[in-house]
PyMOL Python script that loads the backbone (N, CA, C, O; Angstrom):
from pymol import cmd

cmd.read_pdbstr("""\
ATOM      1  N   UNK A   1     -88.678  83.534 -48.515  1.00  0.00           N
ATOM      2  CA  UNK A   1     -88.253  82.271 -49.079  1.00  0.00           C
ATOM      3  C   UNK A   1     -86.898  81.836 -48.509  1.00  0.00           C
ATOM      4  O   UNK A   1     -86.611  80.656 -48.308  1.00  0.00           O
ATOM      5  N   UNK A   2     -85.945  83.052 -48.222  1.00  0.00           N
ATOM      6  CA  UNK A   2     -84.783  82.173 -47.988  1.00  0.00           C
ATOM      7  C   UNK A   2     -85.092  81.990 -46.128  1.00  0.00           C
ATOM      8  O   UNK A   2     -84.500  81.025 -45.646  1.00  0.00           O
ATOM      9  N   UNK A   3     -86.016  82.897 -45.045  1.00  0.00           N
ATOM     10  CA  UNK A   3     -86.119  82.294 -44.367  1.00  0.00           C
ATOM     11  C   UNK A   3     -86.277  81.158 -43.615  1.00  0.00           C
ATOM     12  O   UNK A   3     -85.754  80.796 -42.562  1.00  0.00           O
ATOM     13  N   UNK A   4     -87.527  80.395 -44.731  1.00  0.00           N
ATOM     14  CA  UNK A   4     -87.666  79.187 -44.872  1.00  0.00           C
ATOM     15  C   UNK A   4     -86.851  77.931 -45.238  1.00  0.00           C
ATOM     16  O   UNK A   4     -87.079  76.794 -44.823  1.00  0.00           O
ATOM     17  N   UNK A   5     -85.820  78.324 -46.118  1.00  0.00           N
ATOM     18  CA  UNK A   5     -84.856  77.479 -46.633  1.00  0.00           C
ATOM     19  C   UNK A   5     -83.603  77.924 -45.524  1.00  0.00           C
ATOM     20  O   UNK A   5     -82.496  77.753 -46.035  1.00  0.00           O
ATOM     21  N   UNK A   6     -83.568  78.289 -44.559  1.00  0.00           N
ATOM     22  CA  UNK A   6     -82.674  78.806 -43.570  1.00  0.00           C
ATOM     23  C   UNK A   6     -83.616  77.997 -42.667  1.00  0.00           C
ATOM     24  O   UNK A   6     -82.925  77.099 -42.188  1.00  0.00           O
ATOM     25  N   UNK A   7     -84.675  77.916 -42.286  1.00  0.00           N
ATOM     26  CA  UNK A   7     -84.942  77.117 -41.540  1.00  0.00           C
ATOM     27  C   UNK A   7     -84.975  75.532 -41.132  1.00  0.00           C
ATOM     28  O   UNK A   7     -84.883  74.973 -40.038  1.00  0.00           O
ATOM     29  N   UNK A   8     -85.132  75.078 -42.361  1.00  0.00           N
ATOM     30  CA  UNK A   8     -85.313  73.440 -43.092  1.00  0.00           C
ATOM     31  C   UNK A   8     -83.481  73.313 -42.916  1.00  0.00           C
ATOM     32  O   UNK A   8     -82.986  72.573 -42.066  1.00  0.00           O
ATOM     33  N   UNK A   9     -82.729  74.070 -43.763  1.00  0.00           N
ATOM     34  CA  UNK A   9     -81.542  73.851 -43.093  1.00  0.00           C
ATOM     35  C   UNK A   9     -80.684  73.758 -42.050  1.00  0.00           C
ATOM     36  O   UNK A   9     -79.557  73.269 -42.129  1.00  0.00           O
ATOM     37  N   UNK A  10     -81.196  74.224 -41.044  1.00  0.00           N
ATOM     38  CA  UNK A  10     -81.044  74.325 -39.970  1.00  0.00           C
ATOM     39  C   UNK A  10     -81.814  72.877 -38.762  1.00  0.00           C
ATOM     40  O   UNK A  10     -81.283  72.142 -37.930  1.00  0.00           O
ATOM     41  N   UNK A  11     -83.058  73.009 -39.184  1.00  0.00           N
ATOM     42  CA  UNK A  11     -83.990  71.784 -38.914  1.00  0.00           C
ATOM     43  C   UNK A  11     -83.068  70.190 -39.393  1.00  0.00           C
ATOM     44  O   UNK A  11     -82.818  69.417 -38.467  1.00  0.00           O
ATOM     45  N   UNK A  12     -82.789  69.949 -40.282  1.00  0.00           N
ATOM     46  CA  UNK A  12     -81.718  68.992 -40.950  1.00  0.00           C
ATOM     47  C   UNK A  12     -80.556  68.945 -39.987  1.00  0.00           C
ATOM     48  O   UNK A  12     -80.129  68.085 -39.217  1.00  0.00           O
ATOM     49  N   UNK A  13     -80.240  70.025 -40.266  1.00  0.00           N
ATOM     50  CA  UNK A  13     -78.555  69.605 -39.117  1.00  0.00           C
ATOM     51  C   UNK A  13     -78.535  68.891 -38.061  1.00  0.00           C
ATOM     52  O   UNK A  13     -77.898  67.887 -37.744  1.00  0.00           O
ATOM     53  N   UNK A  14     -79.572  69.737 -37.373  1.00  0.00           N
ATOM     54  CA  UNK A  14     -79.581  69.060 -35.806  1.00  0.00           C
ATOM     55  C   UNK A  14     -80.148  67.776 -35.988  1.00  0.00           C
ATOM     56  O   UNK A  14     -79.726  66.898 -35.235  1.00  0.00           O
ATOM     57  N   UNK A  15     -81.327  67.362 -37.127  1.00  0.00           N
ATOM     58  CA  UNK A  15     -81.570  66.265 -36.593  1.00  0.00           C
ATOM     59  C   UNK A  15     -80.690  65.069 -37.517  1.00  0.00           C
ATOM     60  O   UNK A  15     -80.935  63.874 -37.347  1.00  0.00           O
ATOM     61  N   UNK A  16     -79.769  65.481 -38.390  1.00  0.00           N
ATOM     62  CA  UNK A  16     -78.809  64.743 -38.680  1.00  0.00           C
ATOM     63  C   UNK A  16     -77.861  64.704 -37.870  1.00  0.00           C
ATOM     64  O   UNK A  16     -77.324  63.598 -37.938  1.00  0.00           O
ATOM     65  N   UNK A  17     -77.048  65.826 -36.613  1.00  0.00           N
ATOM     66  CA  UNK A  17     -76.228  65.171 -36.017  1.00  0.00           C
ATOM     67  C   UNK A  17     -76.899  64.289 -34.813  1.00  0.00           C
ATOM     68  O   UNK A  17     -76.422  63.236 -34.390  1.00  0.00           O
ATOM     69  N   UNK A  18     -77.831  64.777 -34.444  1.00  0.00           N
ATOM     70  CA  UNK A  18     -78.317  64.009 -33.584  1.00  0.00           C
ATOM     71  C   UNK A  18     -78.833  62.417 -33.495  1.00  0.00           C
ATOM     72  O   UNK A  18     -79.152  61.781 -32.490  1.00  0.00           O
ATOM     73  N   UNK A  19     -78.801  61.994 -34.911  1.00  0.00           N
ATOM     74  CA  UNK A  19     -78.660  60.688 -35.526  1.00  0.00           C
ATOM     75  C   UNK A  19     -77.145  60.162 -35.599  1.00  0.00           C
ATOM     76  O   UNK A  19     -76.729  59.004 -35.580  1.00  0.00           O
ATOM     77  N   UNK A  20     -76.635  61.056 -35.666  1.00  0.00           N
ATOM     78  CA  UNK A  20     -75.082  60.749 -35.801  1.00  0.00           C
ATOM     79  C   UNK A  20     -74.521  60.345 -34.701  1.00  0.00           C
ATOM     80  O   UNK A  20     -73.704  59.426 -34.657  1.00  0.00           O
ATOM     81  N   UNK A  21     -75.102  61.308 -33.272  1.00  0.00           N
ATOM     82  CA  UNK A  21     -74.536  60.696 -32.354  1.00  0.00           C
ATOM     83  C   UNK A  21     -75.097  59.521 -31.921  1.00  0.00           C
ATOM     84  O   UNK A  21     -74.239  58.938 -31.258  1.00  0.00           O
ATOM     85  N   UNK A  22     -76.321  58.754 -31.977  1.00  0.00           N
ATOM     86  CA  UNK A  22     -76.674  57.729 -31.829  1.00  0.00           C
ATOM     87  C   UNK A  22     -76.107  56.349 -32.481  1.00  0.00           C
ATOM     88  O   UNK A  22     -75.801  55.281 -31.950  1.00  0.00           O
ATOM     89  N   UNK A  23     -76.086  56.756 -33.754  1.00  0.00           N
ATOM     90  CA  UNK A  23     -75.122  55.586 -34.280  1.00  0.00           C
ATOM     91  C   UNK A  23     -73.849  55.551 -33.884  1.00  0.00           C
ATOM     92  O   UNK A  23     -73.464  54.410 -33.632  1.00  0.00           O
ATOM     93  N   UNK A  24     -73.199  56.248 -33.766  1.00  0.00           N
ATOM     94  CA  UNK A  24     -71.658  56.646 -33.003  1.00  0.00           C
ATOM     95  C   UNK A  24     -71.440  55.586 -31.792  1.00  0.00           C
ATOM     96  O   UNK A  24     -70.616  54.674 -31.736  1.00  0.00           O
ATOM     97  N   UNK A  25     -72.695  56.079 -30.572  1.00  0.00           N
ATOM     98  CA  UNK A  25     -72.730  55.673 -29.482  1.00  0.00           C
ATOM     99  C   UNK A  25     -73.141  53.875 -29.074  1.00  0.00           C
ATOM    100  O   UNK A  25     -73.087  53.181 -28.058  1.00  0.00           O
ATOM    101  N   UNK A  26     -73.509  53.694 -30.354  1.00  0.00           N
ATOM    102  CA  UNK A  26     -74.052  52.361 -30.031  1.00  0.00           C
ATOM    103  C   UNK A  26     -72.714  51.193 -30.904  1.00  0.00           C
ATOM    104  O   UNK A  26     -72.518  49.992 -30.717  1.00  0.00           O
ATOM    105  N   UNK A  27     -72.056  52.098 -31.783  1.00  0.00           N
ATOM    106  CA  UNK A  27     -70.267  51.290 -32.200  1.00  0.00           C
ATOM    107  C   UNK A  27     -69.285  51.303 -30.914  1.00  0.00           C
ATOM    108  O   UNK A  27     -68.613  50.321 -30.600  1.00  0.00           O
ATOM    109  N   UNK A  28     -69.280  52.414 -30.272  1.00  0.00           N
ATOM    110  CA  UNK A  28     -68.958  52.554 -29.020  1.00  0.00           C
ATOM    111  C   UNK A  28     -69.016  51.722 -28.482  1.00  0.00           C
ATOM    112  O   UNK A  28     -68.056  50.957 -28.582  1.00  0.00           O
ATOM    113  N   UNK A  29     -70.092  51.351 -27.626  1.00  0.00           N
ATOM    114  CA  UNK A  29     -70.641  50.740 -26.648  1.00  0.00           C
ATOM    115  C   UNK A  29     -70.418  49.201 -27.315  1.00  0.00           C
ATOM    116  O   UNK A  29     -70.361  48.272 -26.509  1.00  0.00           O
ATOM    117  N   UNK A  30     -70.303  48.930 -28.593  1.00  0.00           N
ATOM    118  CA  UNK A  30     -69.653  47.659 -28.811  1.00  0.00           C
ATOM    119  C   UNK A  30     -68.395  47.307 -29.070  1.00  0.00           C
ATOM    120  O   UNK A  30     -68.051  46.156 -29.338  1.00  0.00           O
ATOM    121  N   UNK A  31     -67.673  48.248 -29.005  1.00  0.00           N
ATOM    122  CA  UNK A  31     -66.033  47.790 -28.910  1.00  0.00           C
ATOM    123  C   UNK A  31     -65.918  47.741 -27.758  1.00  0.00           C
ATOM    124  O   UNK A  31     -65.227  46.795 -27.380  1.00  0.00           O
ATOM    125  N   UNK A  32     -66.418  48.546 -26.789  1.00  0.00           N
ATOM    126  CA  UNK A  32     -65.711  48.492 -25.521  1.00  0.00           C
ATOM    127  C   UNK A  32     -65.984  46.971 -24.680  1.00  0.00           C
ATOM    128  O   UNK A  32     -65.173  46.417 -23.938  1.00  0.00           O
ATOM    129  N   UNK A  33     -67.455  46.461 -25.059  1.00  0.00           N
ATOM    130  CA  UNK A  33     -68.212  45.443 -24.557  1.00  0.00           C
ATOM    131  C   UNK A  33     -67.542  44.273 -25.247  1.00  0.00           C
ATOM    132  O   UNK A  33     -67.236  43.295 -24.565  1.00  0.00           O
ATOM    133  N   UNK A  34     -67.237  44.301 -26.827  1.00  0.00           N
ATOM    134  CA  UNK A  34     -66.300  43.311 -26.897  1.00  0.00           C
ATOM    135  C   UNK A  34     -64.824  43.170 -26.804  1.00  0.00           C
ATOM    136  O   UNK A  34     -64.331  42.064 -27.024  1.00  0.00           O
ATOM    137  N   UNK A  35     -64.011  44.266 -26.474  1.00  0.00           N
ATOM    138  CA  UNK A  35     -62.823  44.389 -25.811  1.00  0.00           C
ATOM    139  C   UNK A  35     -62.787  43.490 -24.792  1.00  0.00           C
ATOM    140  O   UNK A  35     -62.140  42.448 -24.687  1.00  0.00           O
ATOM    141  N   UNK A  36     -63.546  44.008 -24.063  1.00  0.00           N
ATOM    142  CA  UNK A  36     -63.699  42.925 -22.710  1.00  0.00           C
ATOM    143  C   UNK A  36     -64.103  41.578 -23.245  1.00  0.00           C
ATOM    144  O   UNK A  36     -63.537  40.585 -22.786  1.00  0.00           O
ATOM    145  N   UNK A  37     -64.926  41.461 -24.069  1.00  0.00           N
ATOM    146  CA  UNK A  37     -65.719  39.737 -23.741  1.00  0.00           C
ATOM    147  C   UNK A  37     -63.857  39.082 -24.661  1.00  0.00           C
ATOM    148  O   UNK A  37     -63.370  38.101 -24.099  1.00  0.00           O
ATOM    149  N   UNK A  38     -63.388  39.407 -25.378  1.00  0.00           N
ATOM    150  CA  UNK A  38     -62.672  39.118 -26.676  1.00  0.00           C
ATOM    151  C   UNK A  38     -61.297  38.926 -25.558  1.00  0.00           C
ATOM    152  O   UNK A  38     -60.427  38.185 -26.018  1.00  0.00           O
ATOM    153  N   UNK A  39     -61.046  39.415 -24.365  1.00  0.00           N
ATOM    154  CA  UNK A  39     -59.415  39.774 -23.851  1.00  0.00           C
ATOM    155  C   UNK A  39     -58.828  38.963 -23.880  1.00  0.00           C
ATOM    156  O   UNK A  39     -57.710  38.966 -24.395  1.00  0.00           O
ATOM    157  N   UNK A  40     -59.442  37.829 -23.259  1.00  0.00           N
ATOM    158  CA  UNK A  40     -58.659  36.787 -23.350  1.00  0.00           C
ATOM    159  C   UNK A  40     -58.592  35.732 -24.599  1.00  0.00           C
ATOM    160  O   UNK A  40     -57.691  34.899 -24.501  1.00  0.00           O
ATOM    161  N   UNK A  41     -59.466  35.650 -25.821  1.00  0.00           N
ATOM    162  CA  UNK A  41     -59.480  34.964 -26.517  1.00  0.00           C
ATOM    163  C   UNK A  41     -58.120  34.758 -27.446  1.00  0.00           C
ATOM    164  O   UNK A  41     -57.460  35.736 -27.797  1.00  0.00           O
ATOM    165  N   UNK A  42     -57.794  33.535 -27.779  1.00  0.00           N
ATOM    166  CA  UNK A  42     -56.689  33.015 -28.399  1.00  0.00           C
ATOM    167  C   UNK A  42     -56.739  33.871 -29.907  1.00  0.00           C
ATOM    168  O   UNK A  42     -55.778  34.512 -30.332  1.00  0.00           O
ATOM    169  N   UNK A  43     -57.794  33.768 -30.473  1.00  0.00           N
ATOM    170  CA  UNK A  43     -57.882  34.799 -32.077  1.00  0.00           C
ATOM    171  C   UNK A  43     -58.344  35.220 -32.202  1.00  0.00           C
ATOM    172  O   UNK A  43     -59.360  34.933 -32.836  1.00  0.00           O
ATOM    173  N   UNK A  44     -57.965  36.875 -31.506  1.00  0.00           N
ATOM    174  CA  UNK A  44     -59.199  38.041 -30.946  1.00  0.00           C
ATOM    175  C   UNK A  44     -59.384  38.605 -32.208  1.00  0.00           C
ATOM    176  O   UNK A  44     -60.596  38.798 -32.311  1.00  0.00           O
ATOM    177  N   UNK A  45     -58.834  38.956 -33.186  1.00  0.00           N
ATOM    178  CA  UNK A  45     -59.379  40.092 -34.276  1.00  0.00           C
ATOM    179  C   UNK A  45     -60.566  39.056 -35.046  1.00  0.00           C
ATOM    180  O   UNK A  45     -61.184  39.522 -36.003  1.00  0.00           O
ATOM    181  N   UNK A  46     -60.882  37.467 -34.524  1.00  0.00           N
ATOM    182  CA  UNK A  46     -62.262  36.840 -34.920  1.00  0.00           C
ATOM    183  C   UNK A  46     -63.327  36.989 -33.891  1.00  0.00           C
ATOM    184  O   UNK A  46     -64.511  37.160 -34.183  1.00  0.00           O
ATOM    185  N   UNK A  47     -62.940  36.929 -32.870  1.00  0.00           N
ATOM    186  CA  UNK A  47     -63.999  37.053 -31.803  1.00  0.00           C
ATOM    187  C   UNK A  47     -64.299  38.641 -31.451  1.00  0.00           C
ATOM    188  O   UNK A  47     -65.300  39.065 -30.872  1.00  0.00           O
ATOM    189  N   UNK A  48     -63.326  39.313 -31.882  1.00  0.00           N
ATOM    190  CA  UNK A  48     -63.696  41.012 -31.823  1.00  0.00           C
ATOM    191  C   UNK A  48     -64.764  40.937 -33.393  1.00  0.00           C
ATOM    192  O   UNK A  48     -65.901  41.144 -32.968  1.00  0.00           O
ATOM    193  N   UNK A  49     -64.824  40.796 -34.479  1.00  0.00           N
ATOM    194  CA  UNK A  49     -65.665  40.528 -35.645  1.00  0.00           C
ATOM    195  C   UNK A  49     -67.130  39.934 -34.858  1.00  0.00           C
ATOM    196  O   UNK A  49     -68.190  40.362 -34.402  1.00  0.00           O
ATOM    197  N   UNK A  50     -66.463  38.792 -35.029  1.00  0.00           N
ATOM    198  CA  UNK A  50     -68.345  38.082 -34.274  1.00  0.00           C
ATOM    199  C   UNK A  50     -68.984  38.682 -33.316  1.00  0.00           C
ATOM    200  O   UNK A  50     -70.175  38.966 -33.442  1.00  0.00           O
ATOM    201  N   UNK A  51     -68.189  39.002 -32.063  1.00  0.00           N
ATOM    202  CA  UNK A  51     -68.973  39.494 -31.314  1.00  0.00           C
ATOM    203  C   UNK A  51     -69.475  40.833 -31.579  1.00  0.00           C
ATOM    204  O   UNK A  51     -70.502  41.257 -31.051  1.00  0.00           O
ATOM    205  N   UNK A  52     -68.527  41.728 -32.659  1.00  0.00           N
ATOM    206  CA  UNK A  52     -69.212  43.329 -33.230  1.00  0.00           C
ATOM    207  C   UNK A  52     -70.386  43.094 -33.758  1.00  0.00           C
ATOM    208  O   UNK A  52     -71.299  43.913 -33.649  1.00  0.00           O
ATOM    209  N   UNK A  53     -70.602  41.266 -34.779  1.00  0.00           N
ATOM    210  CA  UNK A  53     -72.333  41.465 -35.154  1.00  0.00           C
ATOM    211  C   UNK A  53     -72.989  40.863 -34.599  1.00  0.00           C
ATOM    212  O   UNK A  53     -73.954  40.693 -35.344  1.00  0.00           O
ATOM    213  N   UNK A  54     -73.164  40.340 -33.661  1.00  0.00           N
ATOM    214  CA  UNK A  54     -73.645  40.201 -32.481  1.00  0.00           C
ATOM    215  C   UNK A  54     -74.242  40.824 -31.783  1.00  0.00           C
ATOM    216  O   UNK A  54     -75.392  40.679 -31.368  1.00  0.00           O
ATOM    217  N   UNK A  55     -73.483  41.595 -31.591  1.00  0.00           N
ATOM    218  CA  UNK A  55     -73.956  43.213 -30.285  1.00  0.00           C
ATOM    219  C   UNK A  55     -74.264  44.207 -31.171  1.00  0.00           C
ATOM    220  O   UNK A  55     -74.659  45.212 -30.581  1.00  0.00           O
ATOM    221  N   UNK A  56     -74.237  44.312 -32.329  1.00  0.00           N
ATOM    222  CA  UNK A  56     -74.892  45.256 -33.509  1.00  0.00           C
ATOM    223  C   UNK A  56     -76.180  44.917 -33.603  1.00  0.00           C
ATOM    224  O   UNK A  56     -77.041  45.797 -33.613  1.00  0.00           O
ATOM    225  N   UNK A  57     -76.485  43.640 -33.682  1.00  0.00           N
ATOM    226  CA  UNK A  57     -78.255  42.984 -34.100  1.00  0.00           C
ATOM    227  C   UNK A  57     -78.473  43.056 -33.001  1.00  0.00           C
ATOM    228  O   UNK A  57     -79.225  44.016 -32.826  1.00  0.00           O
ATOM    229  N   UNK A  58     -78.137  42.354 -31.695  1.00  0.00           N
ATOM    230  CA  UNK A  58     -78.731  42.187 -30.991  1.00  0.00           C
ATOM    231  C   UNK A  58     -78.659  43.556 -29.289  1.00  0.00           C
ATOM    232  O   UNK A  58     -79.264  43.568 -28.217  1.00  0.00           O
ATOM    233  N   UNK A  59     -77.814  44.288 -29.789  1.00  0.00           N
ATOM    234  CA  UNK A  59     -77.683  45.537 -28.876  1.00  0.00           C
ATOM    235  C   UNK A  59     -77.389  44.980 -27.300  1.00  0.00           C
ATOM    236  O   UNK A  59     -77.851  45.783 -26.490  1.00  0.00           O
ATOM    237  N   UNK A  60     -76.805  43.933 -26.723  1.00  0.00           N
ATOM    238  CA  UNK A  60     -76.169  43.263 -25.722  1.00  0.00           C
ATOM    239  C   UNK A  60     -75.225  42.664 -25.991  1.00  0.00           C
ATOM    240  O   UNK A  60     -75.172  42.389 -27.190  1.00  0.00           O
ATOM    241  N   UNK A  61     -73.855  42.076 -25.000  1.00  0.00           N
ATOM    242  CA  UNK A  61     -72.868  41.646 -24.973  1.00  0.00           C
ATOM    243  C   UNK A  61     -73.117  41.185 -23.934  1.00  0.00           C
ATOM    244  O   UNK A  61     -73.663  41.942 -23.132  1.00  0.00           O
ATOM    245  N   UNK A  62     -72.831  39.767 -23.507  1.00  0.00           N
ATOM    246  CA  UNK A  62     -72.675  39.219 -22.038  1.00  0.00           C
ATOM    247  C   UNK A  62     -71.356  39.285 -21.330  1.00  0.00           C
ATOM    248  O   UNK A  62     -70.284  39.090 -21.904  1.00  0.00           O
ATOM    249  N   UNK A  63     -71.500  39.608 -19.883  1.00  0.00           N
ATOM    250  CA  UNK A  63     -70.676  40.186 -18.903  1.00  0.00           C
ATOM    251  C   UNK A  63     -69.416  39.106 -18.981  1.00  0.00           C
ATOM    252  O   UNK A  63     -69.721  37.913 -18.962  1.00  0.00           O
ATOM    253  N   UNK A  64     -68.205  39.420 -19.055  1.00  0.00           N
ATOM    254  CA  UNK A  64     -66.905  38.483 -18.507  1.00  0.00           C
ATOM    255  C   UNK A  64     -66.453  38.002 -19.563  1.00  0.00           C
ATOM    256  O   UNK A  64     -67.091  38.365 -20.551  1.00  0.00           O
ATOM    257  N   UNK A  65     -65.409  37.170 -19.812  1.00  0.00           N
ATOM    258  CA  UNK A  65     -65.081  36.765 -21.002  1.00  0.00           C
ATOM    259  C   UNK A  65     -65.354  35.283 -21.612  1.00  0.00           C
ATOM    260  O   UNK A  65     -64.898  34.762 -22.630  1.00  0.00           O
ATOM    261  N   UNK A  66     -66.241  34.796 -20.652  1.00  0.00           N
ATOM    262  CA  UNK A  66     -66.805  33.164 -21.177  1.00  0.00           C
ATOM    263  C   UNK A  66     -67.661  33.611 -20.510  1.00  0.00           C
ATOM    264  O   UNK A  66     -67.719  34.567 -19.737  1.00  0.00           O
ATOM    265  N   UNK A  67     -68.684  32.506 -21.001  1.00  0.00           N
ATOM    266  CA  UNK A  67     -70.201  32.330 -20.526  1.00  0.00           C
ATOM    267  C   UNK A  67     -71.343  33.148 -20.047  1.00  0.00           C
ATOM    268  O   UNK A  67     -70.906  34.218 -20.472  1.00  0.00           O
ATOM    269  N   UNK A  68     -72.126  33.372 -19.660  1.00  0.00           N
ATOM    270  CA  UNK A  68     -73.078  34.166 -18.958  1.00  0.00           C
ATOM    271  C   UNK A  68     -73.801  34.484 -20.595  1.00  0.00           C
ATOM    272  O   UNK A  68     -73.744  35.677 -20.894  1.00  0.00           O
ATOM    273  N   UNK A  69     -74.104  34.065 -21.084  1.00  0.00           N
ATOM    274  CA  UNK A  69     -74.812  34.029 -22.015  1.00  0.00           C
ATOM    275  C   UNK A  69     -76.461  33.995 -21.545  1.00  0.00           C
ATOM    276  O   UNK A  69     -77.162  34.774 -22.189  1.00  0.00           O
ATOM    277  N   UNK A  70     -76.855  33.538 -20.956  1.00  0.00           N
ATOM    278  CA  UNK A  70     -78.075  34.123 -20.575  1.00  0.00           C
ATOM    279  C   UNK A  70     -78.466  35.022 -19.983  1.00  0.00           C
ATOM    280  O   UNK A  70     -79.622  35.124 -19.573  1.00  0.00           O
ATOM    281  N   UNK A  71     -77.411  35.994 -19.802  1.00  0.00           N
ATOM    282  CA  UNK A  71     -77.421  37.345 -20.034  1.00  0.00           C
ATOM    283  C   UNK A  71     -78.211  38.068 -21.134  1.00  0.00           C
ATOM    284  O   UNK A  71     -78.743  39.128 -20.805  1.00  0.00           O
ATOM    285  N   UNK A  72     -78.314  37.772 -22.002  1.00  0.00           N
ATOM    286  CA  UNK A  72     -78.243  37.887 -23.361  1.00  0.00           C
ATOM    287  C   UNK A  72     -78.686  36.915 -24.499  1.00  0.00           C
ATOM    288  O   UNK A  72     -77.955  36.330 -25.298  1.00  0.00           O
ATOM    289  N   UNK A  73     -80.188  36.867 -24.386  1.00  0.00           N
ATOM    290  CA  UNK A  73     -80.380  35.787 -25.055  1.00  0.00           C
ATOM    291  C   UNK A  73     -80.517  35.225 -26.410  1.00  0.00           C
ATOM    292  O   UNK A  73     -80.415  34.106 -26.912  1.00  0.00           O
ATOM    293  N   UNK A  74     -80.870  36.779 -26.942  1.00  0.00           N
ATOM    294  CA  UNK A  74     -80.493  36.640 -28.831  1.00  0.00           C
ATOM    295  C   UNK A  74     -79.212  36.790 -29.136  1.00  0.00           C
ATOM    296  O   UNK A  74     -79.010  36.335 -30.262  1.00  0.00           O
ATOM    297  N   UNK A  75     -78.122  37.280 -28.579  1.00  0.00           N
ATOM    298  CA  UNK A  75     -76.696  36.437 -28.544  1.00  0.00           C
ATOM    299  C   UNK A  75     -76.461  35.132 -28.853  1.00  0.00           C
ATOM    300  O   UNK A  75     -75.970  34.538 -29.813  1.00  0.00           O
ATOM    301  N   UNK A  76     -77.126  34.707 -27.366  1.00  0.00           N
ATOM    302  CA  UNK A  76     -76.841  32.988 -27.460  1.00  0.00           C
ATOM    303  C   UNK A  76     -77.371  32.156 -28.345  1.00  0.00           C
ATOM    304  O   UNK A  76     -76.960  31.013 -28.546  1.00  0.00           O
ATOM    305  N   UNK A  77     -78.685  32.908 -29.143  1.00  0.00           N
ATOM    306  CA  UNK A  77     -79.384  32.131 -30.048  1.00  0.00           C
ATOM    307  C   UNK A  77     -78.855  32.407 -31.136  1.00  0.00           C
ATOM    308  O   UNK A  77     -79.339  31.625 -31.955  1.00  0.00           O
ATOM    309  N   UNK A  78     -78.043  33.156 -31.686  1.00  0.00           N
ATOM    310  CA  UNK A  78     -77.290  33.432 -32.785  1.00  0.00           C
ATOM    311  C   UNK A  78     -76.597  31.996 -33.100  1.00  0.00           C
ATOM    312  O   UNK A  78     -75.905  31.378 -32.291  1.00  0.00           O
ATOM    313  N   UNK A  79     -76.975  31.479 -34.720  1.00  0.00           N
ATOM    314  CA  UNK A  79     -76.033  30.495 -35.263  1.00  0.00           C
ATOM    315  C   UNK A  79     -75.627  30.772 -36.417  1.00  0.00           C
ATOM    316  O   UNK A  79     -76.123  31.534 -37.246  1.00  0.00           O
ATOM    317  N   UNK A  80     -74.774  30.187 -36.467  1.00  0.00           N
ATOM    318  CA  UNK A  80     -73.812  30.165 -37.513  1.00  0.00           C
ATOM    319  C   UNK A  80     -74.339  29.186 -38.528  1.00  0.00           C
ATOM    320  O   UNK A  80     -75.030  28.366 -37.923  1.00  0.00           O
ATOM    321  N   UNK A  81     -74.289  28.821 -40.352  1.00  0.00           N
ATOM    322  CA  UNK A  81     -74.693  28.739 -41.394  1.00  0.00           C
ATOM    323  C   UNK A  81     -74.863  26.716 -40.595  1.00  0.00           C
ATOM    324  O   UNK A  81     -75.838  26.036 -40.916  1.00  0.00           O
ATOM    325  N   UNK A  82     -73.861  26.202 -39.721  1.00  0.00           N
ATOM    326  CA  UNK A  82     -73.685  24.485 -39.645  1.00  0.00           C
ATOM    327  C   UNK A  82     -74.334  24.954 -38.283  1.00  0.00           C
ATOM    328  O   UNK A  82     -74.687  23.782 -38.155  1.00  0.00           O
ATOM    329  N   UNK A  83     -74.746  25.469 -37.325  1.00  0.00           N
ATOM    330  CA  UNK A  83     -75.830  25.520 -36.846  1.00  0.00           C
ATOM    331  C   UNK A  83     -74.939  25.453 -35.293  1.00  0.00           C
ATOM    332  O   UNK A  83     -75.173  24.709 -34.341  1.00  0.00           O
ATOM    333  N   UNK A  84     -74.302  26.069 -35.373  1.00  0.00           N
ATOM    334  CA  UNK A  84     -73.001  26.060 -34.382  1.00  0.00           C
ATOM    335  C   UNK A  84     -73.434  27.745 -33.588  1.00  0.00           C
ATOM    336  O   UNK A  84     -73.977  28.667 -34.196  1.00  0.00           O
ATOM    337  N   UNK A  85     -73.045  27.768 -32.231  1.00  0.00           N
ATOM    338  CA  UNK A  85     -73.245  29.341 -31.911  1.00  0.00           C
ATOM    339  C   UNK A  85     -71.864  30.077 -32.504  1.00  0.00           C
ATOM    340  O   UNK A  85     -70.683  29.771 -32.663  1.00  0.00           O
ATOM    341  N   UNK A  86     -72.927  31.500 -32.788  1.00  0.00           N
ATOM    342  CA  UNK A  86     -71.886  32.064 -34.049  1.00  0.00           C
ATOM    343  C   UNK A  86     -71.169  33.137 -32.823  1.00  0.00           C
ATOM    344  O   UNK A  86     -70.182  33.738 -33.247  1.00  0.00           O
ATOM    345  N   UNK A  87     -71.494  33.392 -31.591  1.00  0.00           N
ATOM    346  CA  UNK A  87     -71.382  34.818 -30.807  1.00  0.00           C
ATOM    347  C   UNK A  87     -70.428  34.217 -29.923  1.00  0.00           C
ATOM    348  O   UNK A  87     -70.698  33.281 -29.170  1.00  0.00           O
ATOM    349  N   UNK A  88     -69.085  34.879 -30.045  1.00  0.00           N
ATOM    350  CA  UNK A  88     -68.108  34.684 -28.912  1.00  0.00           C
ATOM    351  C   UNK A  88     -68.736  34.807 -27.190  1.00  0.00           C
ATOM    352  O   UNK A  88     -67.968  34.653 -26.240  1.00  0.00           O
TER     353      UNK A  88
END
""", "prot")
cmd.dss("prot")
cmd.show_as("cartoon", "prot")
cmd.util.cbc("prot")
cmd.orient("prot")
């Protein structure tokens, strides 16, 4: 019995960190992507926000710090509540 419960515990870990590092890696991969898109923006701690849910739903960031949005096309289709694009 406790083999078994030594096993399941063990079984759990790995595949809880191994979930862990996936979610980890994909917050990652969106700061760094909106670091860049955000550098030059005039009121970055808003365009660092938008573009984090942005690249959270939609798992892309477009290249440079303006445009190329069709890079990325559920980005660009992202609107905002007055129907405005919501994605830096």
């Amino acid at each position: 019995m406790k083999a078994l419960f030594a096993t399941f515990l063990l079984v759990f870990l790995v595949l809880n960190s191994s979930f862990l590092q996936k979610a980890m890696a994909g917050s990652s991969f969106c700061d760094s992507k909106c670091g860049v898109r955000c550098s030059k923006a005039g009121v970055k701690d808003r365009c660092l926000k938008y573009c984090g849910i942005c690249c959270k739903e939609c798992k892309c960031v477009p290249s440079g710090t303006y445009g190329n949005k069709h890079e990325c096309p559920c980005y660009r289709d992202m609107k905002n509540s007055k129907g405005n694009p919501k994605c830096p």
